[in-house]
mmCIF file as Biopython writes it, N, C-alpha, C and O atoms, coordinates in Angstrom:
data_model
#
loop_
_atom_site.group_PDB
_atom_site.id
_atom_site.type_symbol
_atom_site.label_atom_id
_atom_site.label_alt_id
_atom_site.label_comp_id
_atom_site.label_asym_id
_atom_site.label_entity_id
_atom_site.label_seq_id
_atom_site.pdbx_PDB_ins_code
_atom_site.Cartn_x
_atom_site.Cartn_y
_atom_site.Cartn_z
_atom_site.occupancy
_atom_site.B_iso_or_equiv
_atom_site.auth_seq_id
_atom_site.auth_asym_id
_atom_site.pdbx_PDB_model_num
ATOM 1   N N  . UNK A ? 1  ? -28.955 4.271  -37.593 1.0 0.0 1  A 1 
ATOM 2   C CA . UNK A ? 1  ? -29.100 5.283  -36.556 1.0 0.0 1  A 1 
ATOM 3   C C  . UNK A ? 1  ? -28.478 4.748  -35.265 1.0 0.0 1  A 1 
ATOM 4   O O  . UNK A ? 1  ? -28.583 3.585  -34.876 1.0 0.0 1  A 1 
ATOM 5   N N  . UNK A ? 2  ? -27.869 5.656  -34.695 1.0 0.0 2  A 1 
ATOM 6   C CA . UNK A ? 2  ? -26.927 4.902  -33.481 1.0 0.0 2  A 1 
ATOM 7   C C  . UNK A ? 2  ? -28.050 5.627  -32.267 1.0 0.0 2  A 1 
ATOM 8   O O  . UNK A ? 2  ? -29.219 6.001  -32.364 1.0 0.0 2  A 1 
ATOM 9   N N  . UNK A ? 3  ? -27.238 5.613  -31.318 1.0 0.0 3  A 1 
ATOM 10  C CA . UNK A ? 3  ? -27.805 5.320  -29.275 1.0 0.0 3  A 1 
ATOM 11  C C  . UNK A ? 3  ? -28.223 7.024  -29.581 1.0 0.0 3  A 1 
ATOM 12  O O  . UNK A ? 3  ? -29.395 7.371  -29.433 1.0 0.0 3  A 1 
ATOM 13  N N  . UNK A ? 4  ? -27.186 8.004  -30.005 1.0 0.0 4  A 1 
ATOM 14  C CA . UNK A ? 4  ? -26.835 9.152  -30.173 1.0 0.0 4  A 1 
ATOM 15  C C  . UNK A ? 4  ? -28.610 10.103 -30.777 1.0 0.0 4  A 1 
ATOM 16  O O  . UNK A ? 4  ? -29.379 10.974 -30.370 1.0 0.0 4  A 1 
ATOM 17  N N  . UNK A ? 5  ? -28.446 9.206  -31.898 1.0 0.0 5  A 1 
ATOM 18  C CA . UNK A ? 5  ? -29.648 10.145 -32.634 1.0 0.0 5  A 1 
ATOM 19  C C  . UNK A ? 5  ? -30.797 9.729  -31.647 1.0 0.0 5  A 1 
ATOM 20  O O  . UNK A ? 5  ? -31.454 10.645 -31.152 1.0 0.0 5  A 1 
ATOM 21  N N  . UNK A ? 6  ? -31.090 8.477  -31.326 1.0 0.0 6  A 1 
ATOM 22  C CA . UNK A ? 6  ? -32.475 8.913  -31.006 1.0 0.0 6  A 1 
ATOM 23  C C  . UNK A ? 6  ? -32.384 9.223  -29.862 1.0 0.0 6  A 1 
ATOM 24  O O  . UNK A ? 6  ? -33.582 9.327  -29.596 1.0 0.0 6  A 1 
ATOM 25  N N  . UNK A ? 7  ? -31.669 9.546  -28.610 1.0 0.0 7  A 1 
ATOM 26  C CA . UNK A ? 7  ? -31.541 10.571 -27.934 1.0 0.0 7  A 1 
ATOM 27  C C  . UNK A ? 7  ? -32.233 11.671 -27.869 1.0 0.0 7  A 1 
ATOM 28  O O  . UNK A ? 7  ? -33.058 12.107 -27.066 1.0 0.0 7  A 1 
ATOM 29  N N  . UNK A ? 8  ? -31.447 12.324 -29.516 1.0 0.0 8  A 1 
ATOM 30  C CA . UNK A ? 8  ? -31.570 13.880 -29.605 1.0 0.0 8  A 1 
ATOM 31  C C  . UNK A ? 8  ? -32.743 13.545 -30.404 1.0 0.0 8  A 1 
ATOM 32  O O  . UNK A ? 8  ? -33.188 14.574 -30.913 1.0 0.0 8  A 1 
ATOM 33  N N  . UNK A ? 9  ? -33.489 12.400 -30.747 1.0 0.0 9  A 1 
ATOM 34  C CA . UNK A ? 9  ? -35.423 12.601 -30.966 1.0 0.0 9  A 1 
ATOM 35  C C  . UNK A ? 9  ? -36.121 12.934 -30.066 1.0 0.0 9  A 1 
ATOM 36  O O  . UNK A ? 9  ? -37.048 13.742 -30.006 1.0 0.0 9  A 1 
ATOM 37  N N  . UNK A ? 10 ? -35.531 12.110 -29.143 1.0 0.0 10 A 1 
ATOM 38  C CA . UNK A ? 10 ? -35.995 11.798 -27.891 1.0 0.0 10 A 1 
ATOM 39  C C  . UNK A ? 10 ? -36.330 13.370 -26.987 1.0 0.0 10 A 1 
ATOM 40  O O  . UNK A ? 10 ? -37.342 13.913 -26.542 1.0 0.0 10 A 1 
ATOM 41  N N  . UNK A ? 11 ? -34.992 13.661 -27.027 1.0 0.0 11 A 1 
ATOM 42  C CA . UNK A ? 11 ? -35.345 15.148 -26.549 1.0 0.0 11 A 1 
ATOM 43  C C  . UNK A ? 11 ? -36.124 16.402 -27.207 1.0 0.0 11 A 1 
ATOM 44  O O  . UNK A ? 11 ? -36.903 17.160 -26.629 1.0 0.0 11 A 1 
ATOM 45  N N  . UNK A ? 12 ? -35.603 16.441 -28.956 1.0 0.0 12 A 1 
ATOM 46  C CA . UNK A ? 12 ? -36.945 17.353 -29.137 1.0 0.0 12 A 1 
ATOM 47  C C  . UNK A ? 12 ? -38.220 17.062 -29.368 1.0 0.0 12 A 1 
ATOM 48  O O  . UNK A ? 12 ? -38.952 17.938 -29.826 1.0 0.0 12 A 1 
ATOM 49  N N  . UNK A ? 13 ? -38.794 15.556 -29.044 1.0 0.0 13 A 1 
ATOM 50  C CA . UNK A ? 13 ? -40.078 15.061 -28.754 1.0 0.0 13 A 1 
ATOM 51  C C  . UNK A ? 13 ? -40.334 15.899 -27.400 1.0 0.0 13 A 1 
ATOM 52  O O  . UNK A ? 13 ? -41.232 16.722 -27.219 1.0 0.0 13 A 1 
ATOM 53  N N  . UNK A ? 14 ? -39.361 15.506 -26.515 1.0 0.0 14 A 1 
ATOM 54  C CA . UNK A ? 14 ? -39.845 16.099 -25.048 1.0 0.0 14 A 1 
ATOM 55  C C  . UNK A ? 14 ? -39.744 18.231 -24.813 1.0 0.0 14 A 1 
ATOM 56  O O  . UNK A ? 14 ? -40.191 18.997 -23.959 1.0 0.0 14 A 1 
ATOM 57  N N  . UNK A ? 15 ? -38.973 18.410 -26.008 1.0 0.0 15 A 1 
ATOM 58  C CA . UNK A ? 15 ? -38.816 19.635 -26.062 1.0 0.0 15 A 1 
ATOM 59  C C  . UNK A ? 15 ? -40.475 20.153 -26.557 1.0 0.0 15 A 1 
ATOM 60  O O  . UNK A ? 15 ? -41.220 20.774 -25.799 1.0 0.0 15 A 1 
ATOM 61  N N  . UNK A ? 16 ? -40.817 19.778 -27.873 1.0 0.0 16 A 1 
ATOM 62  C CA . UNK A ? 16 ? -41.928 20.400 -28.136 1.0 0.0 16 A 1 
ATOM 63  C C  . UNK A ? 16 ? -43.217 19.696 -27.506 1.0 0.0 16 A 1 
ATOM 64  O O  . UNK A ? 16 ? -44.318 19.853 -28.032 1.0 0.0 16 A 1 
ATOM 65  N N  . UNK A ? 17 ? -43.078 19.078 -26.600 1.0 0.0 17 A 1 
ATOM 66  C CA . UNK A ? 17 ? -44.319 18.586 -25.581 1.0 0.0 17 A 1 
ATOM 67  C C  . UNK A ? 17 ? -44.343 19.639 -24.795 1.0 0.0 17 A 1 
ATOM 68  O O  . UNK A ? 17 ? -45.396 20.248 -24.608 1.0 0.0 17 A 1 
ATOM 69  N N  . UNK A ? 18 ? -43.198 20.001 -24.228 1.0 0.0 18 A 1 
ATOM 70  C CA . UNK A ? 18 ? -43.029 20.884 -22.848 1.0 0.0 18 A 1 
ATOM 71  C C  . UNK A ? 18 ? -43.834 22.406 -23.467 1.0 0.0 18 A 1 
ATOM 72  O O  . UNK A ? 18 ? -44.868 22.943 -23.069 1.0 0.0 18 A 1 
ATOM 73  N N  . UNK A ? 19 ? -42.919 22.791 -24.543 1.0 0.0 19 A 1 
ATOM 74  C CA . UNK A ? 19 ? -43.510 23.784 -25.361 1.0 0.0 19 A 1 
ATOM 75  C C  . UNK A ? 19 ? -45.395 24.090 -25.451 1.0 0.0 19 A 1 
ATOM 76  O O  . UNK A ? 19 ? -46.128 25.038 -25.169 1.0 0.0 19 A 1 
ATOM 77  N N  . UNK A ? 20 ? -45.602 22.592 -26.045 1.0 0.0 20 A 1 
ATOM 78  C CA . UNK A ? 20 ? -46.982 22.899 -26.145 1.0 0.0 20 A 1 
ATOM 79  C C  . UNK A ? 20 ? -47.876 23.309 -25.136 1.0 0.0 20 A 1 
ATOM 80  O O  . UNK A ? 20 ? -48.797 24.111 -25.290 1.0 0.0 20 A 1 
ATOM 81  N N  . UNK A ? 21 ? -47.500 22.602 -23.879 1.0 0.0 21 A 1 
ATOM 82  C CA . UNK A ? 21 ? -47.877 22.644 -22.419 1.0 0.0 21 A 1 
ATOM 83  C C  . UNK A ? 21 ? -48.297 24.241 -21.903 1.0 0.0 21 A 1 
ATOM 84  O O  . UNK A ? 21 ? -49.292 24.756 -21.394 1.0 0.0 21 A 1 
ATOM 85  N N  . UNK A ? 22 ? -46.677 24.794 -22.428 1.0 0.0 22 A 1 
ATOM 86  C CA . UNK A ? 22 ? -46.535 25.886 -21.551 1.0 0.0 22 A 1 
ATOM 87  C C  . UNK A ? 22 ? -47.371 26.779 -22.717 1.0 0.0 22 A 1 
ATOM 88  O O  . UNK A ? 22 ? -47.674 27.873 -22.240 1.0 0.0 22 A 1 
ATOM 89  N N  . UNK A ? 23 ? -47.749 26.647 -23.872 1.0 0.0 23 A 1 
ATOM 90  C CA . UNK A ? 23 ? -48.344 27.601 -24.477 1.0 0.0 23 A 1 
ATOM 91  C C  . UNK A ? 23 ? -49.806 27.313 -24.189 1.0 0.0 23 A 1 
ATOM 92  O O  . UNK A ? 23 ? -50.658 28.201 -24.195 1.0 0.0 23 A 1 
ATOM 93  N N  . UNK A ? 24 ? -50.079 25.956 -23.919 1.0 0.0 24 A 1 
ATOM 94  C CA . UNK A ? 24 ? -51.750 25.899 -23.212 1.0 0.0 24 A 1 
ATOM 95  C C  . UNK A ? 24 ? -51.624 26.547 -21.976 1.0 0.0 24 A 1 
ATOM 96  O O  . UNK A ? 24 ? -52.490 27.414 -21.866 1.0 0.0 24 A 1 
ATOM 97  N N  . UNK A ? 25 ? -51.027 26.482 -21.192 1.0 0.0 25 A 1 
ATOM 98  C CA . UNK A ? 25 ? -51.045 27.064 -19.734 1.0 0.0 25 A 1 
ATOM 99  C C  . UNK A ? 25 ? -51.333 28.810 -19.880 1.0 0.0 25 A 1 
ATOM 100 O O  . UNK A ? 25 ? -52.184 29.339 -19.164 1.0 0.0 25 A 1 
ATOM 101 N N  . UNK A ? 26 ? -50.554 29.587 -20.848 1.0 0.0 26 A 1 
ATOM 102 C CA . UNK A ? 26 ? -50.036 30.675 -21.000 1.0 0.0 26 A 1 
ATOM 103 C C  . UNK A ? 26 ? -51.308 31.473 -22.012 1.0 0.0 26 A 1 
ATOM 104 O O  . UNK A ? 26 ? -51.586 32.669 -21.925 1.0 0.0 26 A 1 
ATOM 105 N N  . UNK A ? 27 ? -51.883 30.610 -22.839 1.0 0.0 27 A 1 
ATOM 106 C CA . UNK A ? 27 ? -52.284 31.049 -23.473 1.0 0.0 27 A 1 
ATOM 107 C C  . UNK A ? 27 ? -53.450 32.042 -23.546 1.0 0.0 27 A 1 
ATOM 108 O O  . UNK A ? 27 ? -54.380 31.574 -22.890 1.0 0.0 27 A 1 
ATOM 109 N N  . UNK A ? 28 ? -53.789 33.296 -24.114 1.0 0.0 28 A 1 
ATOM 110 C CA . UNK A ? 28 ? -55.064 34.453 -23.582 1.0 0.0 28 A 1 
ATOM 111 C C  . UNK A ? 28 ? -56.608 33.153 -23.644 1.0 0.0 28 A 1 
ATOM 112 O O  . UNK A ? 28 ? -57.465 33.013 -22.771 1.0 0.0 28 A 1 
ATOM 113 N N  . UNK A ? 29 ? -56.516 32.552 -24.700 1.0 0.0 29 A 1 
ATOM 114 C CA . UNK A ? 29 ? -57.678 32.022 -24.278 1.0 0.0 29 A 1 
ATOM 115 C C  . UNK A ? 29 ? -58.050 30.917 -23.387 1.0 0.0 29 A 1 
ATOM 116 O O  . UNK A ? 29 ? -59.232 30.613 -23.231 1.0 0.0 29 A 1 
ATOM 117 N N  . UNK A ? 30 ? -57.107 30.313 -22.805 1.0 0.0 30 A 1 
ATOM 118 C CA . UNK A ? 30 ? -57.445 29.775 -21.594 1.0 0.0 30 A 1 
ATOM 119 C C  . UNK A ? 30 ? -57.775 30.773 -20.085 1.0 0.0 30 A 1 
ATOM 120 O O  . UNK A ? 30 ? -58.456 30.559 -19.082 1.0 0.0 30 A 1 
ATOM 121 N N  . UNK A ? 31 ? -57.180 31.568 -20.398 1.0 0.0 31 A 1 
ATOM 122 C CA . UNK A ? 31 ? -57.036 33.024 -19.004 1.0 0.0 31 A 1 
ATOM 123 C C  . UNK A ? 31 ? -58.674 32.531 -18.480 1.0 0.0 31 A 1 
ATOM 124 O O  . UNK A ? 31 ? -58.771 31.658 -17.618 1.0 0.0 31 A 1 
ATOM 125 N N  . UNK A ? 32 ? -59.626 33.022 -18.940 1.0 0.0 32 A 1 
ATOM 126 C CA . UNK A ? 32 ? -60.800 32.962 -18.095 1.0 0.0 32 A 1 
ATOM 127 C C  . UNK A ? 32 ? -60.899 31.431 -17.321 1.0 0.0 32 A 1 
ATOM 128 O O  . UNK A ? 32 ? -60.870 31.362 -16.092 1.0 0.0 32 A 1 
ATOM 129 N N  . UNK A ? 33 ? -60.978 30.631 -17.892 1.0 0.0 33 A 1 
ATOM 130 C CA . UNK A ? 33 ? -61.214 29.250 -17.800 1.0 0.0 33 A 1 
ATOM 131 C C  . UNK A ? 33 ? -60.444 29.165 -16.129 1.0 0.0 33 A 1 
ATOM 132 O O  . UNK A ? 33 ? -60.987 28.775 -15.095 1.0 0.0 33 A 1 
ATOM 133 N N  . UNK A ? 34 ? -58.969 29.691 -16.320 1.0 0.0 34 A 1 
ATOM 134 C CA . UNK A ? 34 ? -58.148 29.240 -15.234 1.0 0.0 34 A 1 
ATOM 135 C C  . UNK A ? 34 ? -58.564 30.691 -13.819 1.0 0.0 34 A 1 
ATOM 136 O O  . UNK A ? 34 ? -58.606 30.745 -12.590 1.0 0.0 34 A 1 
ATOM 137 N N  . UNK A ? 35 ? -58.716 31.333 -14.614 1.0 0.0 35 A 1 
ATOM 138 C CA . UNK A ? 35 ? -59.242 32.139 -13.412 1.0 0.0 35 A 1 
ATOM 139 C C  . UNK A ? 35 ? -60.926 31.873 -12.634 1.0 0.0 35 A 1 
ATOM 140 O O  . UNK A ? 35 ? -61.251 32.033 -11.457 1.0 0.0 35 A 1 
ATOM 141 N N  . UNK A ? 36 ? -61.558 31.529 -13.530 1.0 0.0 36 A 1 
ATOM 142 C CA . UNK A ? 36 ? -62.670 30.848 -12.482 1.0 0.0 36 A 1 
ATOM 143 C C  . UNK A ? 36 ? -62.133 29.387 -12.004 1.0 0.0 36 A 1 
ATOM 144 O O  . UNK A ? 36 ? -62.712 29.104 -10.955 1.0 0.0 36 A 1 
ATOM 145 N N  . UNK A ? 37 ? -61.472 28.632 -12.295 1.0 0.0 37 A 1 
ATOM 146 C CA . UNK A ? 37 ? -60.873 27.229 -11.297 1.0 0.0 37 A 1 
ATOM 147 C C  . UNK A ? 37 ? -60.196 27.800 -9.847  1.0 0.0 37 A 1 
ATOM 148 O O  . UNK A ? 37 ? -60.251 27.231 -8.757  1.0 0.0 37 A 1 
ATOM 149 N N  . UNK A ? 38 ? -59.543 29.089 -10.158 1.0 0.0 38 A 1 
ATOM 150 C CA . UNK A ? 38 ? -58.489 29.760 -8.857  1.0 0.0 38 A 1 
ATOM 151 C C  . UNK A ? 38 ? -59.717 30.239 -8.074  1.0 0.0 38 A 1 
ATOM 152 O O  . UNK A ? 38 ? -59.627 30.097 -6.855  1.0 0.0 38 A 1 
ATOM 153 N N  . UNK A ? 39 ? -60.747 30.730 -8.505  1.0 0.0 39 A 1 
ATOM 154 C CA . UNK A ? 39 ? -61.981 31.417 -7.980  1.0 0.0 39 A 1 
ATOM 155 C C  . UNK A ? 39 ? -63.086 30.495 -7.298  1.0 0.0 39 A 1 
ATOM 156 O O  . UNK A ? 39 ? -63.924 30.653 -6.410  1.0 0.0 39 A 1 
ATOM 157 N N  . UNK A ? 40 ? -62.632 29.311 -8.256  1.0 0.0 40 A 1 
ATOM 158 C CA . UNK A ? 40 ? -63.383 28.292 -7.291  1.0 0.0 40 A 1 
ATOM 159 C C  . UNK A ? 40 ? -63.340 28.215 -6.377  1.0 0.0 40 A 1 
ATOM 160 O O  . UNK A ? 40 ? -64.360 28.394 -5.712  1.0 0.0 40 A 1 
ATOM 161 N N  . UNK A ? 41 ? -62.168 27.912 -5.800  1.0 0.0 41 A 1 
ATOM 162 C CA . UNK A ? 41 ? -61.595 27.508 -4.141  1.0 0.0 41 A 1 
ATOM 163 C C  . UNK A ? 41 ? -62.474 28.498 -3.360  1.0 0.0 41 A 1 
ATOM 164 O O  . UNK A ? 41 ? -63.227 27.980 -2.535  1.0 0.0 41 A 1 
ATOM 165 N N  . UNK A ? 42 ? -62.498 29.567 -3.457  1.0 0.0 42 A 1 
ATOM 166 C CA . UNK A ? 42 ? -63.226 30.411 -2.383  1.0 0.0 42 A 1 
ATOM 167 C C  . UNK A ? 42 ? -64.409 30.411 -2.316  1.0 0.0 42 A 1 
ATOM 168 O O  . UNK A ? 42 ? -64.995 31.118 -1.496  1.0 0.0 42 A 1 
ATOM 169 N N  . UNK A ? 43 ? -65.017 29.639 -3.141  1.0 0.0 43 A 1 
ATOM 170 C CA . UNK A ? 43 ? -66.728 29.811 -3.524  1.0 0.0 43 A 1 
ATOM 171 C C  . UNK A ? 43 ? -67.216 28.670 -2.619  1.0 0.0 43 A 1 
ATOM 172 O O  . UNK A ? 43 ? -66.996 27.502 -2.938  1.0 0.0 43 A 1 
ATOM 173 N N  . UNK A ? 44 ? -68.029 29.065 -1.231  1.0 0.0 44 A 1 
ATOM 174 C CA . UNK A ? 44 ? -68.282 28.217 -0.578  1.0 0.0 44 A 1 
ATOM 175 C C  . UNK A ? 44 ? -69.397 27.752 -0.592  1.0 0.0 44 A 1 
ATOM 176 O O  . UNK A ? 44 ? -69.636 26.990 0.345   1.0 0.0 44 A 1 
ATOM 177 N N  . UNK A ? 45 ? -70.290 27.939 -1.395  1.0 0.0 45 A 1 
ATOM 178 C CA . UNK A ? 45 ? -71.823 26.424 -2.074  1.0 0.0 45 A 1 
ATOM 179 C C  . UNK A ? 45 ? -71.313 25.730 -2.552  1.0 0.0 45 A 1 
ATOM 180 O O  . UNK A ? 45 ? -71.802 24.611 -2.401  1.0 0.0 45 A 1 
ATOM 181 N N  . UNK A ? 46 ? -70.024 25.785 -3.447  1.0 0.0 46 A 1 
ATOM 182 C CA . UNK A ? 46 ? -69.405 24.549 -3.893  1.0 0.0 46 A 1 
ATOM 183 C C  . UNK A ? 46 ? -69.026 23.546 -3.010  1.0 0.0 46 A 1 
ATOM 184 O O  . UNK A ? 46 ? -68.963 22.433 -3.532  1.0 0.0 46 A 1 
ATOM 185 N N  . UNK A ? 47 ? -68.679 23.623 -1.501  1.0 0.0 47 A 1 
ATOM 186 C CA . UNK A ? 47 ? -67.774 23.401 -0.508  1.0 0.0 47 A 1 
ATOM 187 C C  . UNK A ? 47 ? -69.060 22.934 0.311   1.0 0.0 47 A 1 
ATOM 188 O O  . UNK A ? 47 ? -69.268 21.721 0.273   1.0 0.0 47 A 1 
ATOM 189 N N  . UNK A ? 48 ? -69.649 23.447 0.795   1.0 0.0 48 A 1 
ATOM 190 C CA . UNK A ? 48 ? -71.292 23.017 1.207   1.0 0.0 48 A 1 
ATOM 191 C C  . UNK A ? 48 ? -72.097 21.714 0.280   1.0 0.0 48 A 1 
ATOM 192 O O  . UNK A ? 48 ? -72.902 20.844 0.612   1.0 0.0 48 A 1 
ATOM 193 N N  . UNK A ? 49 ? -71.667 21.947 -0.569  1.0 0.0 49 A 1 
ATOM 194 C CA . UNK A ? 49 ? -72.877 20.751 -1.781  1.0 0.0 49 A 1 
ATOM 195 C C  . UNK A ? 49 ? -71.699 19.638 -1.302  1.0 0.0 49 A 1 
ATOM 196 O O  . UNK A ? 49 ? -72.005 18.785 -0.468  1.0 0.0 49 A 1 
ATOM 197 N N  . UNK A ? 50 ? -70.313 19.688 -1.882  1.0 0.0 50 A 1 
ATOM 198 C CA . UNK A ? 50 ? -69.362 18.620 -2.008  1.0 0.0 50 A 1 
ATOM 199 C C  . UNK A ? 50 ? -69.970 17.720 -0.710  1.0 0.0 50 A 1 
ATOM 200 O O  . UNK A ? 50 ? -70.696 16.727 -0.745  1.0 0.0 50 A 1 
ATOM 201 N N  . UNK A ? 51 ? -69.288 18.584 0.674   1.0 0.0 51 A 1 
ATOM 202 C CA . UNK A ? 51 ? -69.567 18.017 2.120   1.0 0.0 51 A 1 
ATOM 203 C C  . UNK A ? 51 ? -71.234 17.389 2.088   1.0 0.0 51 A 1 
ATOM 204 O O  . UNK A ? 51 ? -71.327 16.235 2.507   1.0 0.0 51 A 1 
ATOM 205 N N  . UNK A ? 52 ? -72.225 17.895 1.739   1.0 0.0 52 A 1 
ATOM 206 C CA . UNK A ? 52 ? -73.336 17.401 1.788   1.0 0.0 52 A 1 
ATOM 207 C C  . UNK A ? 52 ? -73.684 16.300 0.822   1.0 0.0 52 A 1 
ATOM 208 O O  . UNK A ? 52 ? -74.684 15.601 0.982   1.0 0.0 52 A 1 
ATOM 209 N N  . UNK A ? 53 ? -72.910 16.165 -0.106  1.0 0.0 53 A 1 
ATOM 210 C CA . UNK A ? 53 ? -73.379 15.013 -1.027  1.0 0.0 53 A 1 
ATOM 211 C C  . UNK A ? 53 ? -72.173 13.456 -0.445  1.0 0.0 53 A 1 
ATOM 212 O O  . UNK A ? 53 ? -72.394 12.277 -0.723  1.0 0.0 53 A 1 
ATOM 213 N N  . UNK A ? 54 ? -71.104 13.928 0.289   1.0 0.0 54 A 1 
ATOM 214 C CA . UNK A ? 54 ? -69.896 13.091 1.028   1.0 0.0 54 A 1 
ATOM 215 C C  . UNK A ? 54 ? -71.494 12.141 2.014   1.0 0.0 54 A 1 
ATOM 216 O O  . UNK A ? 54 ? -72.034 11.035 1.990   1.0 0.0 54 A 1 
ATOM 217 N N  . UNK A ? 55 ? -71.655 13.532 2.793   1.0 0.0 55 A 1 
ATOM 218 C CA . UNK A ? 55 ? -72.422 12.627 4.053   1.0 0.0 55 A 1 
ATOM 219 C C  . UNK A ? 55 ? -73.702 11.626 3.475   1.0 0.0 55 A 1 
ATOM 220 O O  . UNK A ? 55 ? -74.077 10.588 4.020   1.0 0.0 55 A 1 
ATOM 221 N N  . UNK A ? 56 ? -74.300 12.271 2.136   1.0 0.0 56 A 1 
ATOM 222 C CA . UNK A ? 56 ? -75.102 10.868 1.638   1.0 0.0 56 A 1 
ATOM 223 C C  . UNK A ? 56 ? -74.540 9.844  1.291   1.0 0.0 56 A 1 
ATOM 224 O O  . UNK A ? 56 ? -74.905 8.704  1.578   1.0 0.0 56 A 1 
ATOM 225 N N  . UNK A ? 57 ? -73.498 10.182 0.574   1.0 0.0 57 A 1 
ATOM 226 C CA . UNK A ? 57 ? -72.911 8.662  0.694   1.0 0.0 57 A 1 
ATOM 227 C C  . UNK A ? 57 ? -71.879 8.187  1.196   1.0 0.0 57 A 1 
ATOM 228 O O  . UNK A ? 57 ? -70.919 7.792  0.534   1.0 0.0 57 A 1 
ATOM 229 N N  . UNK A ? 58 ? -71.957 8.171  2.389   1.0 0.0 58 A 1 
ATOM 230 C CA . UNK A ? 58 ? -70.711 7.806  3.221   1.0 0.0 58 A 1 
ATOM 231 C C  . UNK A ? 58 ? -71.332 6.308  3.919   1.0 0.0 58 A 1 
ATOM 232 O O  . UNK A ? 58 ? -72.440 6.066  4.397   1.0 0.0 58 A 1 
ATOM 233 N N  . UNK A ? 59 ? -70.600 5.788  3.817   1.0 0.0 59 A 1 
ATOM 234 C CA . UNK A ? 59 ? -70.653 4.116  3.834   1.0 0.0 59 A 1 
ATOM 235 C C  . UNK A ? 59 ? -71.686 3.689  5.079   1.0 0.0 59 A 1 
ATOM 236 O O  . UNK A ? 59 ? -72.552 2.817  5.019   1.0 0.0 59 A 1 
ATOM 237 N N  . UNK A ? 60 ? -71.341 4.598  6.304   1.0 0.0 60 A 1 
ATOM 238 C CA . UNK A ? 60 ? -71.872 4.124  7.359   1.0 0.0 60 A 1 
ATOM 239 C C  . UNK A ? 60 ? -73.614 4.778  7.378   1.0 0.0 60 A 1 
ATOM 240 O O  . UNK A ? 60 ? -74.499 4.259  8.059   1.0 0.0 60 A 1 
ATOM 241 N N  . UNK A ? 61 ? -73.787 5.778  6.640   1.0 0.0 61 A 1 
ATOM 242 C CA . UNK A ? 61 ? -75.049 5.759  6.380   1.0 0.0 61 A 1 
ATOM 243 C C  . UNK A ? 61 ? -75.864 4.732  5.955   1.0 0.0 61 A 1 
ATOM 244 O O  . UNK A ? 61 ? -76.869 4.204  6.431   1.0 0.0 61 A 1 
ATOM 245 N N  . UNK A ? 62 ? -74.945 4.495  4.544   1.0 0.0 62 A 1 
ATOM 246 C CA . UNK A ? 62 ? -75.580 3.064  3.375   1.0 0.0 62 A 1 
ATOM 247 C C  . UNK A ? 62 ? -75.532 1.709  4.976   1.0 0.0 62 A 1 
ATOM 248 O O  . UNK A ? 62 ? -76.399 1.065  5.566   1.0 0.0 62 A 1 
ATOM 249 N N  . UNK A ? 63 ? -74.599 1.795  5.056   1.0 0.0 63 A 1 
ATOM 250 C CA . UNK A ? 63 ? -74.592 0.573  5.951   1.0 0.0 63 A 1 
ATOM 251 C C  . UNK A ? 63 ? -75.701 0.298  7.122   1.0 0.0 63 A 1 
ATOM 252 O O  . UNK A ? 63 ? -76.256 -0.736 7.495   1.0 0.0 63 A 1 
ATOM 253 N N  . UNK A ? 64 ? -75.805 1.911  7.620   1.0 0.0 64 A 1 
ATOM 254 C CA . UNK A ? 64 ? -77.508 1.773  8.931   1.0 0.0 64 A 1 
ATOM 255 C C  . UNK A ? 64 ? -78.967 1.501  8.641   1.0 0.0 64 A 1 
ATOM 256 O O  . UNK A ? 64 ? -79.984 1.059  9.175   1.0 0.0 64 A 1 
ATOM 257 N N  . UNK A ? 65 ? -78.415 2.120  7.247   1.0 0.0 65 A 1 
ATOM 258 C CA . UNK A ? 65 ? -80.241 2.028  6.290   1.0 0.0 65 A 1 
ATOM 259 C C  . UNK A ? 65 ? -79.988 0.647  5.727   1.0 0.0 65 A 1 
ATOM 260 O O  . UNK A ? 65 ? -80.969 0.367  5.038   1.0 0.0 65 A 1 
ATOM 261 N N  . UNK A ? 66 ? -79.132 -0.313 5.713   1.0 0.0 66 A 1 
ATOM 262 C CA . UNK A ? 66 ? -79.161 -1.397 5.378   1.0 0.0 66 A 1 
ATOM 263 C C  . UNK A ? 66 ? -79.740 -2.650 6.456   1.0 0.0 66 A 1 
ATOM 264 O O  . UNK A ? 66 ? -80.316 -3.700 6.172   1.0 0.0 66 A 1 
ATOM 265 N N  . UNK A ? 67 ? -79.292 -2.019 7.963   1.0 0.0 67 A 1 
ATOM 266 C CA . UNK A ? 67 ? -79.413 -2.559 9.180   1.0 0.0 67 A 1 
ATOM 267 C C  . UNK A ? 67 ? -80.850 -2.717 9.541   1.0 0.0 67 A 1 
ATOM 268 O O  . UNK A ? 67 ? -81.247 -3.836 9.867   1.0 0.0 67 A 1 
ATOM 269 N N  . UNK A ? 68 ? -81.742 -1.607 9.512   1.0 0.0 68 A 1 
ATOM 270 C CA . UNK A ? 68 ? -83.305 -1.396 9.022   1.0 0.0 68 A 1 
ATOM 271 C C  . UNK A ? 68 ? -83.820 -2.236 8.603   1.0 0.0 68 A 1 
ATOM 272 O O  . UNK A ? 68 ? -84.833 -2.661 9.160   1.0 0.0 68 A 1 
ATOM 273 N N  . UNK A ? 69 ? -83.199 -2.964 7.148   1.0 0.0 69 A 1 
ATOM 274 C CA . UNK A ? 69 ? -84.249 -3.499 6.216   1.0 0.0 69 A 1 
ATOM 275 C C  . UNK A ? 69 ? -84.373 -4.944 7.161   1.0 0.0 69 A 1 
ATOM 276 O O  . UNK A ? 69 ? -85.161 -5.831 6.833   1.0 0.0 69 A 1 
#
């Protein structure tokens, strides 16, 4: 096998990767899945909990309640 062939493995390895990709992306039964992730973003208790669970553990907290002991 010369430089040539595995090249052209090479590429329809990367051909039917790309393929598979775009048929997970595309596919009807992913549809819901990806439309509540897009729906996420706007959902702001998600956005409230994140920020509120950041400020428990944000270093300089751990670090004042350490100052205490």
């Amino acid at each position: 096998m010369d430089y040539g062939t595995y090249r052209g493995i090479y590429t329809l390895i990367l051909l039917v990767l790309f393929l598979g990709i775009v048929y997970f992306a595309y596919s009807k039964n992913r549809k819901d899945d990806f439309e509540d992730i897009g729906a996420s973003i706007l959902d702001d208790e998600d956005i409230k909990k994140d920020v509120n669970s950041e400020i428990d553990n944000s270093p300089r907290k751990k670090e004042s309640s350490n100052d205490n002991d």
